[in-house]
C-alpha positions in Angstrom: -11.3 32.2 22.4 -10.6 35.4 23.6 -13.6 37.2 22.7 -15.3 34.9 25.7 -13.1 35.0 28.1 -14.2 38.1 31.0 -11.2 40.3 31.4 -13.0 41.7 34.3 -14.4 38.8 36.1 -11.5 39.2 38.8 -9.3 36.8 40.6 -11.9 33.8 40.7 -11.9 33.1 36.8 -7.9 33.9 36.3 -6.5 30.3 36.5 -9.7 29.2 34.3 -8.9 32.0 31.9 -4.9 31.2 32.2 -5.5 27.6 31.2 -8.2 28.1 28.9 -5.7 30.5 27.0 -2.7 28.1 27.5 -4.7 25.2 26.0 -6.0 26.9 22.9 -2.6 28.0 22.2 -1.2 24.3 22.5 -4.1 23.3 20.4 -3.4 25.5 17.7 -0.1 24.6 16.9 -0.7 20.8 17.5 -3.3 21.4 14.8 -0.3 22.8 12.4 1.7 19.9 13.2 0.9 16.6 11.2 -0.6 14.0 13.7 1.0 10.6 14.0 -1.8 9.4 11.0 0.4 11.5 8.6 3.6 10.6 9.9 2.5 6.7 9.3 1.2 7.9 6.2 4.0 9.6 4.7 6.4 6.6 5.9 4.8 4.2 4.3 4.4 5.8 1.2 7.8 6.9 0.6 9.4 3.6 1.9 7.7 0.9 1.7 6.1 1.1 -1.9 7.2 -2.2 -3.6 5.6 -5.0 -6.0 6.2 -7.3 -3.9 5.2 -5.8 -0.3 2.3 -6.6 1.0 0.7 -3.8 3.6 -1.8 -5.1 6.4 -3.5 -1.9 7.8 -4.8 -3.0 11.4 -6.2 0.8 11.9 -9.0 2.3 10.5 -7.8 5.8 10.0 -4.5 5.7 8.3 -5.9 5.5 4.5 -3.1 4.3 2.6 -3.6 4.8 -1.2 -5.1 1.9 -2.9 -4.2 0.3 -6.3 -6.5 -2.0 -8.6 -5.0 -5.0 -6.9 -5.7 -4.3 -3.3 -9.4 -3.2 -4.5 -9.7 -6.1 -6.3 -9.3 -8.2 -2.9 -12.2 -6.1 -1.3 -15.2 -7.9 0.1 -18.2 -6.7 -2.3 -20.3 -5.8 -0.3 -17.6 -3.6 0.8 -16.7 -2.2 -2.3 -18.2 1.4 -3.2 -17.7 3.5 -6.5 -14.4 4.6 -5.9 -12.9 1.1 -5.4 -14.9 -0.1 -8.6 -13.7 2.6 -10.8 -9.6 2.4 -9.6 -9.9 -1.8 -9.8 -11.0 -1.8 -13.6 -9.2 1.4 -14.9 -5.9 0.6 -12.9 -5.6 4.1 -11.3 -3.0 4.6 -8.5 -0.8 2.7 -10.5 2.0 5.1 -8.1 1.5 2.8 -5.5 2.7 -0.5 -6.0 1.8 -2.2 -2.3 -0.6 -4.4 -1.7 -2.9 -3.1 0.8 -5.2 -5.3 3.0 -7.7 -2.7 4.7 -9.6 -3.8 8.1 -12.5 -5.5 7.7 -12.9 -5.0 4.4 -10.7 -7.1 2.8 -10.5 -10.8 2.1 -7.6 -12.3 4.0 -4.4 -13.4 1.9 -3.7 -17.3 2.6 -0.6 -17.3 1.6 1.8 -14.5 2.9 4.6 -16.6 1.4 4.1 -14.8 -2.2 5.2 -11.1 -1.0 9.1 -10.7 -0.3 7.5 -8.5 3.1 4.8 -8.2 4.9 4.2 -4.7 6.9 1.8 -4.3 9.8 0.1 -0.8 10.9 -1.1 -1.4 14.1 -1.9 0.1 17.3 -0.7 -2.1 19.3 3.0 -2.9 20.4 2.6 -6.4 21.8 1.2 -7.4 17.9 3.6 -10.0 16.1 6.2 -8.7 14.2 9.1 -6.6 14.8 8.6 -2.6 14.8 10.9 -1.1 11.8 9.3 2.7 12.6 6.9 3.8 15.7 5.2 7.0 15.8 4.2 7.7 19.4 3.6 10.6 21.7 4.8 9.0 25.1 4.8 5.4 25.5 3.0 2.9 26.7 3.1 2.5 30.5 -0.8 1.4 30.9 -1.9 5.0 31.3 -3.0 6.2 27.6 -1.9 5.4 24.3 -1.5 9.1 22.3 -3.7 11.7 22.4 -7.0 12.9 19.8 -8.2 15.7 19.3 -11.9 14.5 19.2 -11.6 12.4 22.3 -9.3 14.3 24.5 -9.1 17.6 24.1 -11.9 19.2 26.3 -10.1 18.0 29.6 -8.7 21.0 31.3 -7.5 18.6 33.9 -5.6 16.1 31.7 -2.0 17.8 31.5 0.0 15.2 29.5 -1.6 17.1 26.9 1.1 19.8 27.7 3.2 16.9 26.9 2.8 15.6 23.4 4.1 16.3 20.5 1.1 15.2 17.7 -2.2 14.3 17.7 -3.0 10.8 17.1 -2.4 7.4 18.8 0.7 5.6 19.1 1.0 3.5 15.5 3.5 0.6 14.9 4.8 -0.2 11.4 5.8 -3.6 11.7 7.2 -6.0 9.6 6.8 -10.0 9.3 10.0 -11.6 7.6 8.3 -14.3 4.9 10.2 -17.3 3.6 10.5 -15.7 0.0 12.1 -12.8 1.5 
């Protein structure tokens, strides 16, 4: 970024120059930082991995690691290579959570068979009580987080100055069952 900004170009292109420089440097270490997908991630793998949980994933970009049962409740016509090959040779057998993926799997009738029932979501207002947020300011109508791939060329948006991770706002929620 340096190499294109003109030293010389005088005072006209110094507050362009200043924020160019001050944004590159806040989007390099935001960058180093995980964003709130890996946070979720993380959390859910190391807590909520249980035989009888069931995990409903309401975004599309927190991939949660998927065993032979959660494959197995695929839609075909969803189902690729990679979920054929872990749903007959039982691989990921680390991760005991059912996962229910948007859009791509069959819903589960009865919720009643898992002692939980966890919800990733975006939104707050979704049923269930939050157990774990991961957010970057929240919610007051204006934005909810920040991403790299949709924000990040606004000069003029300065609650980027303000965040701590890239990525929306993401709710772990949890639904209390009758078995449970």
């Amino acid at each position: 970024i340096l190499k294109y900004i003109p030293l010389n170009s005088g005072k006209f292109l110094l507050v362009p120059n200043i924020l160019t420089f001050i944004f590159a440097i806040k989007t390099s270490l935001l960058l180093s930082f995980p964003s709130t997908y890996n946070l979720a991630y993380n959390y859910i793998v190391e807590n909520v991995n249980n035989q009888n949980f069931l995990i409903i994933n309401d975004t599309v970009k927190v991939q949660l690691p998927m065993n032979s049962k959660s494959y197995k409740n695929f839609f075909q016509s969803s189902c690729s290579t990679r979920c054929k090959t872990i749903s007959t040779n039982n691989i990921n057998t680390h991760f005991n959570s059912m996962v229910i993926a948007k859009e791509k799997s069959k819903p589960i009738k009865n919720l009643n068979e898992f002692k939980k029932v966890f919800i990733i979501t975006h939104d707050k207002n979704k049923e269930g009580k939050i157990i774990k947020s991961f957010f970057n300011k929240e919610e007051h109508g204006r934005w909810n987080g920040f991403e790299a791939d949709h924000n990040n060329g606004d000069f003029f948006n300065f609650s980027f100055l303000l965040i701590k991770n890239f990525g929306p706002n993401i709710y772990i929620k949890t639904l209390e069952s009758k078995k449970g």
